[in-house]
Each structure stands twice: as C-alpha cells, then as structure tokens.
C-alpha positions as CSV (number, residue, x, y, z in Angstrom):
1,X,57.8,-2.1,-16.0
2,X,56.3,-5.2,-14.4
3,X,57.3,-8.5,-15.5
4,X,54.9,-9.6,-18.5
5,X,53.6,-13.2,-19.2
6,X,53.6,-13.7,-22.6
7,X,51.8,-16.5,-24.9
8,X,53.0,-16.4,-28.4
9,X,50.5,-17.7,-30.7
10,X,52.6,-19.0,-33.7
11,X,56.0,-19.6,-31.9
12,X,57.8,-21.5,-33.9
13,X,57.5,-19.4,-36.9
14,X,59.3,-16.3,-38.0
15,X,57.4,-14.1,-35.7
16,X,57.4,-15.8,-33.3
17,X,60.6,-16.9,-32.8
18,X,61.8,-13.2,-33.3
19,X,59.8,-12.4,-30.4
20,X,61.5,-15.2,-28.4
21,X,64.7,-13.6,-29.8
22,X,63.4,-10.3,-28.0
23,X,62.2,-11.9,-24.8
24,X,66.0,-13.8,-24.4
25,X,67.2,-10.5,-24.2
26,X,65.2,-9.3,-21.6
27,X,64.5,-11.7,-19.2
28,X,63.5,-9.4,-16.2
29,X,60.8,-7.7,-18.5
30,X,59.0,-10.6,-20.1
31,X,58.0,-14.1,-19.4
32,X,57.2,-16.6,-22.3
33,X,54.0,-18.3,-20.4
34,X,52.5,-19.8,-23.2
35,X,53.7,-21.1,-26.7
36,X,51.4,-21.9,-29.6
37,X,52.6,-23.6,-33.1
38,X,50.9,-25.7,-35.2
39,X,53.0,-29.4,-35.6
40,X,56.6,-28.6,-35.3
41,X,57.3,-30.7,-32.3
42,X,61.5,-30.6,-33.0
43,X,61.3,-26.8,-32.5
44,X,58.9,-26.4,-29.6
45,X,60.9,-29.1,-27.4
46,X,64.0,-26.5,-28.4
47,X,61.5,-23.7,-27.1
48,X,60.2,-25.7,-24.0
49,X,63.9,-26.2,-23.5
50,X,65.3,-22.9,-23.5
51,X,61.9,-20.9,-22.2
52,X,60.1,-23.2,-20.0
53,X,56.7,-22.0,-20.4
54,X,54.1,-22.7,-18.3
55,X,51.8,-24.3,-21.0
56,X,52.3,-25.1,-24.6
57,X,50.0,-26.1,-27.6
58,X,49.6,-27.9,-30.9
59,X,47.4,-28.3,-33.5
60,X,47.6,-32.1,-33.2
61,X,47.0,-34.8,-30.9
62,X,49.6,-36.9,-32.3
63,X,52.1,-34.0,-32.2
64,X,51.3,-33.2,-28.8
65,X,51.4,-36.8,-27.7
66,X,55.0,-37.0,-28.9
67,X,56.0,-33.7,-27.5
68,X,54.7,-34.7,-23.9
69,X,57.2,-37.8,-24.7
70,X,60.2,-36.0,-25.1
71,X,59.6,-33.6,-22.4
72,X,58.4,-36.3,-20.0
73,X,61.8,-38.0,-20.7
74,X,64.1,-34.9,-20.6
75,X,62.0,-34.1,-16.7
76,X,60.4,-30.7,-17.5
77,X,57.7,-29.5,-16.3
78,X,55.2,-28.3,-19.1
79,X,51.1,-28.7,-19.9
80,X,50.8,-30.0,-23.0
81,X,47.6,-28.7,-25.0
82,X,46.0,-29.4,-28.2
83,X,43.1,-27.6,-30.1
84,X,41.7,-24.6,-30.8
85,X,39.5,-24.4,-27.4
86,X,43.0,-24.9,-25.8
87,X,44.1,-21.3,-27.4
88,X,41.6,-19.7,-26.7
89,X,41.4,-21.4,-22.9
90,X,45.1,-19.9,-23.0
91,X,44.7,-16.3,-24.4
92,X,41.4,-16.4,-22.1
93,X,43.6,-17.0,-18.6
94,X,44.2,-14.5,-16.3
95,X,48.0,-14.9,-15.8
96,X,48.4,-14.1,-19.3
97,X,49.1,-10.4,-20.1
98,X,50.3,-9.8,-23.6
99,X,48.9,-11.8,-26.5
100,X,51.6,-11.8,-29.8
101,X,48.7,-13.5,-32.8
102,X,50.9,-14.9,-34.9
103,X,49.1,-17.7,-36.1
104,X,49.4,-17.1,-39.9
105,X,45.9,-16.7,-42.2
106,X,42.6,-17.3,-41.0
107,X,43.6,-19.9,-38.6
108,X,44.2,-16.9,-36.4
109,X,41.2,-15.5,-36.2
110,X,38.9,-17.1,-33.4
111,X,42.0,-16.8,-31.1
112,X,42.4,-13.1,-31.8
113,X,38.8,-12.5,-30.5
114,X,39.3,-13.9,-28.0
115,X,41.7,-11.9,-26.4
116,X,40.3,-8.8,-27.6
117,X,37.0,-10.1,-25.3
118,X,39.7,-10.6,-22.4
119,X,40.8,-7.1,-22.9
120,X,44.7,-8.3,-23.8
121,X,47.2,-6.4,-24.9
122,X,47.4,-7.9,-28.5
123,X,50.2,-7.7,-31.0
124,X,49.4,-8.1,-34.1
125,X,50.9,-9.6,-36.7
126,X,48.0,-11.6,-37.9
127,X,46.7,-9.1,-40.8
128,X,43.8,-11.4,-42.0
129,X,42.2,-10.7,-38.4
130,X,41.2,-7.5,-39.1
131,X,40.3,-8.2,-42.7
132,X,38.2,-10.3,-42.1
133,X,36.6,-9.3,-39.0
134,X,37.8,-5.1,-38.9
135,X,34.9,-3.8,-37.3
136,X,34.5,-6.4,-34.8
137,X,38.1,-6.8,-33.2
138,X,38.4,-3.3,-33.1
139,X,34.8,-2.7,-31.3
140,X,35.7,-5.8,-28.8
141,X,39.3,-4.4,-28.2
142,X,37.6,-1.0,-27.7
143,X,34.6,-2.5,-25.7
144,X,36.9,-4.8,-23.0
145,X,39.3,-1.7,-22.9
146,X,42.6,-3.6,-24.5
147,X,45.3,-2.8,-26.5
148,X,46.1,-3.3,-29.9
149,X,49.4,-3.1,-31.3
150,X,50.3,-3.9,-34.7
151,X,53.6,-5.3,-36.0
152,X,53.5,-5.3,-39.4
153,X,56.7,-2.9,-39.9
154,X,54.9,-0.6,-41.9
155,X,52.0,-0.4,-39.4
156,X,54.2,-0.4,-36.5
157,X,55.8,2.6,-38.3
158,X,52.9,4.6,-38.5
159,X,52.2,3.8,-35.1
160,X,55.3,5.1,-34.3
161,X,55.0,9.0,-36.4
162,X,51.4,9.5,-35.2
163,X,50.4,11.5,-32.3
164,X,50.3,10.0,-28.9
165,X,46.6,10.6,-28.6
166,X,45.9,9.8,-31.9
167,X,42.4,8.1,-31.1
168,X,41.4,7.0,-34.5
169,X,41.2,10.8,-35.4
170,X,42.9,11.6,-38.9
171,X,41.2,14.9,-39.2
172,X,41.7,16.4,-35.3
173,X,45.6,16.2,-36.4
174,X,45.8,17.0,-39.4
175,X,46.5,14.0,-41.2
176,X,45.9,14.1,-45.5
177,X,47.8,10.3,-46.0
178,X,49.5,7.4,-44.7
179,X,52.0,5.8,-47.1
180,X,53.1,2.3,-46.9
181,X,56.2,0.9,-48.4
182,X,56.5,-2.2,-50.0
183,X,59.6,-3.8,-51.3
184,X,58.5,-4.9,-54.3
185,X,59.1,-8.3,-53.7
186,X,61.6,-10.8,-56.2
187,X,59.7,-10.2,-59.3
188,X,60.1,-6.5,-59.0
189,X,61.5,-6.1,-62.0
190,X,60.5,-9.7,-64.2
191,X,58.7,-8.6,-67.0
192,X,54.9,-9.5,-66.6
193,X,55.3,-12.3,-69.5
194,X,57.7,-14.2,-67.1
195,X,55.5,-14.5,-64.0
196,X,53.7,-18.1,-65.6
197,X,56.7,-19.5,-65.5
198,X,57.6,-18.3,-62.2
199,X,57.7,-21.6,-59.3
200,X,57.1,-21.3,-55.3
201,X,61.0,-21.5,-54.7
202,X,61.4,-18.3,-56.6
203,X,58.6,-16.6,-55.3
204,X,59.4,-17.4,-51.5
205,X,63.1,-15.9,-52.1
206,X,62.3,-12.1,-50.6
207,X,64.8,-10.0,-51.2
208,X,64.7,-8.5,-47.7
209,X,62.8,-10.1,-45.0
210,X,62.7,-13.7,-43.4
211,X,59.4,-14.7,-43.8
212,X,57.2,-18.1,-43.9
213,X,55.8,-19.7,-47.5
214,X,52.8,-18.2,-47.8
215,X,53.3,-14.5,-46.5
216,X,56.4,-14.8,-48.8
217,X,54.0,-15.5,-51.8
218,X,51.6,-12.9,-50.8
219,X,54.9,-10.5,-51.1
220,X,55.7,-11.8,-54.5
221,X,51.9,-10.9,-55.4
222,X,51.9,-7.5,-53.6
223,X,48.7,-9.4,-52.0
224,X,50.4,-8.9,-48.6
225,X,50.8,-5.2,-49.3
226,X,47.1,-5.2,-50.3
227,X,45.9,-6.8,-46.9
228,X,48.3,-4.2,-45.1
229,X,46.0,-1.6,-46.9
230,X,43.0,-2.8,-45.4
231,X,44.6,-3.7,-42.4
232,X,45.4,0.4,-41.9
233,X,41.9,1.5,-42.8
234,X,40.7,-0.4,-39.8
235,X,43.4,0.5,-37.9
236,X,43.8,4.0,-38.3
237,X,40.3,5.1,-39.2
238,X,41.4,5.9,-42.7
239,X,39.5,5.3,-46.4
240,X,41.1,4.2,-49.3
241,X,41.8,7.4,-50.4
242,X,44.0,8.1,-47.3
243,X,46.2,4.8,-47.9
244,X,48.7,5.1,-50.7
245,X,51.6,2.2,-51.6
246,X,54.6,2.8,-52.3
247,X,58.0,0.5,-53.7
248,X,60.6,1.2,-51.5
249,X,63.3,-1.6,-52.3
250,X,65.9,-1.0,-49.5
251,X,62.9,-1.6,-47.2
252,X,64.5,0.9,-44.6
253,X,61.5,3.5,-44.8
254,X,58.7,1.2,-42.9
255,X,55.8,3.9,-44.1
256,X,55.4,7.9,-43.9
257,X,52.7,10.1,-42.7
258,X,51.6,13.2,-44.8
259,X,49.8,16.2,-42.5
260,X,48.2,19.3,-44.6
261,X,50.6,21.4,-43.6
262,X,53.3,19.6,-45.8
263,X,55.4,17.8,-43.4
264,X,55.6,14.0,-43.7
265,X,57.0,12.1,-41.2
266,X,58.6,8.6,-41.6
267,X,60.0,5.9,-39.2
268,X,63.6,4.1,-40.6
269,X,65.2,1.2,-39.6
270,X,66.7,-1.9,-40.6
271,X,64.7,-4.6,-42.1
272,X,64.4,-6.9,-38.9
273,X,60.9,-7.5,-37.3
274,X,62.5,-7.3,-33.8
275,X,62.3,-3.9,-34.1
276,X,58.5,-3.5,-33.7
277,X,57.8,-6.2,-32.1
278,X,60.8,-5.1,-29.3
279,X,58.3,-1.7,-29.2
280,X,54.8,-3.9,-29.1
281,X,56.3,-5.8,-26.4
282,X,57.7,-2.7,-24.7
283,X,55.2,-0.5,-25.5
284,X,54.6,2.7,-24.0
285,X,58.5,2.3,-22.9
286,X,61.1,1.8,-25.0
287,X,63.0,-1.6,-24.9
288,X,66.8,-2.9,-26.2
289,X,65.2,-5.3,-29.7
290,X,69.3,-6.2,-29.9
291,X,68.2,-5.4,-33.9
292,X,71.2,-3.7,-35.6
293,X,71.7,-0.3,-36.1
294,X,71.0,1.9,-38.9
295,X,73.7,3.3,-40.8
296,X,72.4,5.3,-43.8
297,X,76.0,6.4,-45.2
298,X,76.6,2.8,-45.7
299,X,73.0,2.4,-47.5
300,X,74.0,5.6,-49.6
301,X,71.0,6.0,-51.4
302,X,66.7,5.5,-50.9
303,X,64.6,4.7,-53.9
304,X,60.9,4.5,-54.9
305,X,58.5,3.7,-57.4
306,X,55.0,3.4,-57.9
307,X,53.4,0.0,-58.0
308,X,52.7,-1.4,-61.2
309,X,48.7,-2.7,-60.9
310,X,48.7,-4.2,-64.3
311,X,51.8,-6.8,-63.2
312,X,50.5,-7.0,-59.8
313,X,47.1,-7.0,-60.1
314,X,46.3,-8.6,-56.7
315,X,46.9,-5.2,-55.0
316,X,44.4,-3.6,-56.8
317,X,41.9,-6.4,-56.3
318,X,42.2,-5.4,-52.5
319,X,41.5,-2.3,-53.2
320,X,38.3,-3.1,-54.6
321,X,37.4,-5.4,-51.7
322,X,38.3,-2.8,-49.1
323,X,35.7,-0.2,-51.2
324,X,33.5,-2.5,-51.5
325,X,33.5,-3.6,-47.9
326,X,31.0,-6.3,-46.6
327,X,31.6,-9.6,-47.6
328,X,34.3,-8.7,-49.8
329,X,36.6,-8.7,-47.7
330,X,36.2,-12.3,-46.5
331,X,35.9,-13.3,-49.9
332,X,39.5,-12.1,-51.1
333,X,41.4,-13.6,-48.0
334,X,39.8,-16.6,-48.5
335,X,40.4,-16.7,-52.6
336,X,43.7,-15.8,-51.8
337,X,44.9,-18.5,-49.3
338,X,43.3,-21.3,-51.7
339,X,45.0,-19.9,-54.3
340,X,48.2,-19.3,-52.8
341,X,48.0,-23.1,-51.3
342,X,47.9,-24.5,-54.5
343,X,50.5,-22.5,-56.4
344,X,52.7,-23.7,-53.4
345,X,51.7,-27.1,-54.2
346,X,52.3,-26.6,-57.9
347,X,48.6,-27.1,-58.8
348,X,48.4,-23.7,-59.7
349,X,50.6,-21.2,-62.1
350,X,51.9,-17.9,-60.3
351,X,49.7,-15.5,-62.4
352,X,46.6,-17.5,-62.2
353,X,46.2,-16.6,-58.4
354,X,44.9,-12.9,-58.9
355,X,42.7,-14.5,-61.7
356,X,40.9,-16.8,-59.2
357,X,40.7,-14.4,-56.5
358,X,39.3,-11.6,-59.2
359,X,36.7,-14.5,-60.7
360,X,35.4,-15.2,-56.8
361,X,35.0,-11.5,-56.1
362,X,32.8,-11.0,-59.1
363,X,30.7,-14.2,-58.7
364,X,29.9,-14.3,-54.9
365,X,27.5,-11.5,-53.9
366,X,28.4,-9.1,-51.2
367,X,26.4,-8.3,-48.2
368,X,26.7,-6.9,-44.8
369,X,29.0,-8.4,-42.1
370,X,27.0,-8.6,-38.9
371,X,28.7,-11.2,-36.3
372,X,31.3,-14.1,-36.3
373,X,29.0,-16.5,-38.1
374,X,28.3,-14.5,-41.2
375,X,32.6,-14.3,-41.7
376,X,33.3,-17.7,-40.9
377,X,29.6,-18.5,-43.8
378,X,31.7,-15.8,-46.3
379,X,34.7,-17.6,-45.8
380,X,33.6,-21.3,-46.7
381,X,31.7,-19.8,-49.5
382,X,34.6,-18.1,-51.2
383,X,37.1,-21.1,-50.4
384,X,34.8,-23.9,-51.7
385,X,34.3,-21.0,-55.0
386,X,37.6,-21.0,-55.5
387,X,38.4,-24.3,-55.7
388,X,35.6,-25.1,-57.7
389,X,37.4,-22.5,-60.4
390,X,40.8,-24.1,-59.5
C-alpha cells in the first residue's frame, strides 16, 4: 500500500479525531494532508501540532485569523483556509487521495460532491449526503470512477458480509434483507409519558458510543437510525422492504445480512468507530484500528427487540420519506436538524421534534429531485416551514 494523503473533513470532531487516532498508528500508510473543522481553533493548533498537515481550514475568518497567530508564533509551517470554496478547493486537489466527510448535517453536502466529481475515495460518515442527494452522489461517484466507503458501523458492517463483487446487485446473490442494529439509545426503556420532560443533557448521554450533540439526539430519537435506513437503500440498492431495524443494546452486532437460502451473516465488534473507519482507510487490505478486542465470554449474553414506532415515532417518519422519495427526503433532514437545534437550545421539548418534522412532511408538497439546485430549494423550504411551526 502506497502512502495515502488524507484530508479529514470534520477533524476535530468525534470522527474525525478517531480517524487521526487511526492515522497515529500508522504513519507509513497514511498522511493527514488536510484538516477541516468548523471554529475549534484550541483543538486544530493540537492537530497542526501533532500532524502537520499541509493545509488546514475553518469556517471562520476570525477563527482562522487566530489560528494563523498561534501557528505563526509556535514556527509551523501550515496554509491556513477559510470557506466553503476552500473545501472544496481542497477535496478538488490532486495530492489528495482519500476524502473522510465528516462534516456533520447538511453542511456536508457541497463538499461531498465534490469529491465524488474528483473521483476520491470517500468515507462516509456524513449520512445526510446521501439523503439528501442519494441518486446524485452515487451517479457522480459511479460516473468519475471513485470509491465510496461508508462508516456508519452498521453500514460498514454490511459492507463487510456482502460479497466482494457485490455491485449494487441484491438479487444476483441472493440477498432477501439487511438488518441494522440500533442501540436503542438512553430512553430505551423511559416510558413514552417521560420523554416531555426529557432535556438535551439527558438525551446526549448514549449509552454506547462517543458521539457529538446533535447525532447524539438523533440517537435518542431513533432519527439517526432512520437516516441509516435511507442511507442503505442508496447504498446497497435495496427498498424499504429489504431494510429492517433492529434494538440491539450491547451494540456489538453492527448489522446482519439475510440470503434466501437462510443463512444470515453478521459483522461483531466492539463499539469503537476506529474499527471501520481503520477498514475505510485501509480498504481493500486490512489495517491494525489499535480498537480493542472482542471478548464475547466476558459480554455473556446478546439481546434484541423490536423498535417501538409509537415512542419513537421519528423512525417511522423516515420511512415514509424514504417511500415517498422526491422531495421528501430533503424535507425530513431539514425538519429534523431545525428541530433538533432548538431542543438543544431548549426552545423546543424532546417529543415535539417528530411532531414538527411529521407537520413539514405533510404540508410541503413533494416532487422530483433533478440537480443540486432543486435539494438546496427543498431544503430552505422545509427549514424556513419548520421554524415557522416552531
């Protein structure tokens, strides 16, 4: 394996510093080139520190203007970006080779595109990409001839149990399902009377993973598991029907595959997202992630439930968008961040976030998605909907 130049599009947040984590450990295999965040100056400096990349970039000019400070007085060497034109400059270079989209929500989106038109090598663990814009990335990754690699756990996991030369062909191997696990999240078992009451502290304490604020929420929602549903029909070529969820609260299973012939395959590990993102960054070899190991007679025992729509009524709702396809899709993400915004900033009760996104789903009307302008049109329509009900 060649040495691979790496720009990590959300760097100083959970993915992306888990990929860092990953690229310590193997130094002869990767290279982090370029680092992306959005104002955390404190913990890029730390980065640009350790990792030295070639270029870094904020969302701010203010942020970046103080970051060029402190590396300008501690003498290293780094360009210092700002912008979204700057990303996409960046994931658009030629000395980049492997694109980690990180960038959480929609914010991720242009820059994602952009790389698939480069023909990267894409990981990625921005879901709302391909929810909002399925059939595009996948045509311009398909189109430019890249790669794209997801590390969602559960995707990655299905990644993992398919066949090698899967090509987006459930029926040639004889898939019937996917199933993707979910952990349930902390209100697993609340009673659905509690969840009014419920504030963004409590909803942002996983019970398994490390994540940031909002995808935290989206846990506590089963919204996240609900964009991983779509995010697998556009990956895997597979309708609703195909896609079942499952509560899995050890979170060791990452997701099974059912064939007609009655096996069902599964990939197991522990809850740590180096783990695929050590395979994305790897991939097609196999690489040391440094995660650690699985020991299931320690676990001692595997459950699962079914998910309970009527308390978590958000997964169902993307369901419905996913079948109805179009701009419905745009429309829920964009409900849902709003929503999930203003719980965070306690403007909005925990159980009132499925309401809003439900109410903006049934009062926008749907239509076809045809290029970039229509998704970004669908998306300020929904958001300025869904503050209007807010």
């Amino acid at each position: 394996m060649s040495r691979q130049n790496v720009a990590i599009l959300g760097s100083t947040g959970s993915v992306g510093i888990s990929t860092l984590e990953v690229i310590r450990h193997n130094p002869s295999k990767f290279r982090a080139f370029a680092l992306v965040a959005n104002t955390n100056v404190e913990k890029m400096f730390e980065q640009c520190v350790e990792f030295k990349p070639e270029v870094v970039c904020l969302a701010s000019e203010d942020a970046a203007k103080a970051l060029s400070l402190k590396l300008e007085n501690n003498r290293i060497n780094c360009t210092v970006l700002t912008g979204l034109e700057s990303i996409e400059d960046i994931v658009r270079s030629n000395s980049v080779d492997s694109v980690m989209a990180a960038i959480v929500g929609s914010a991720g989106l242009r820059s994602t595109l952009e790389a698939a038109k480069a023909g990267k090598k894409i990981m990625l663990a921005n879901k709302e990409s391909l929810v909002m814009a399925g059939d595009l990335l996948t045509n311009l990754v398909q189109k430019n001839k890249g790669l794209l690699l997801p590390i969602d756990s559960e995707h990655n996991a299905i990644f993992q149990v398919l066949p090698s030369n899967y090509g987006r062909d459930p029926k040639r191997h004889g898939i019937k399902k996917i199933i993707l696990t979910a952990s349930g999240g902390p209100f697993l078992h609340f009673h659905k009377s509690k969840l009014k009451t419920v504030n963004p502290t409590e909803a942002c304490e996983h019970p398994t993973w490390k994540m940031g604020k909002k995808i935290s929420v989206d846990s506590a929602t089963m919204m996240n598991k609900g964009l991983e549903v779509i995010e697998a029909s556009y990956l895997f070529n597979l309708s609703s029907e195909q896609i079942e969820v499952l509560i899995h609260p050890e979170s060791i299973i990452h997701s099974l595959v059912e064939y007609i012939d009655g096996s069902t395959l599964a990939q197991l590990g522990t809850p740590d997202m180096k783990t695929p993102i050590s395979y994305s960054l790897g991939f097609p070899e196999r690489i040391k992630s440094f995660s650690p190991n699985l020991s299931l007679s320690e676990i001692g025992k595997l459950s699962f439930l079914e998910p309970d729509l009527d308390k978590f009524p958000c997964l169902a709702l993307a369901y419905q968008a996913l079948n109805s396809g179009g701009r419905s899709l745009i429309y829920l993400n964009a409900a849902n961040e709003v929503a999930v915004a203003e719980f965070l900033n306690h403007s909005l009760d925990f159980t009132s976030i499925s309401t809003i996104i439900e109410k903006v789903l049934n009062h926008l009307p749907n239509a076809p998605i045809e290029n970039l302008d229509d998704i970004l049109e669908a998306d300020k329509m929904a958001r300025n909907s869904a503050f209007e009900l807010i």
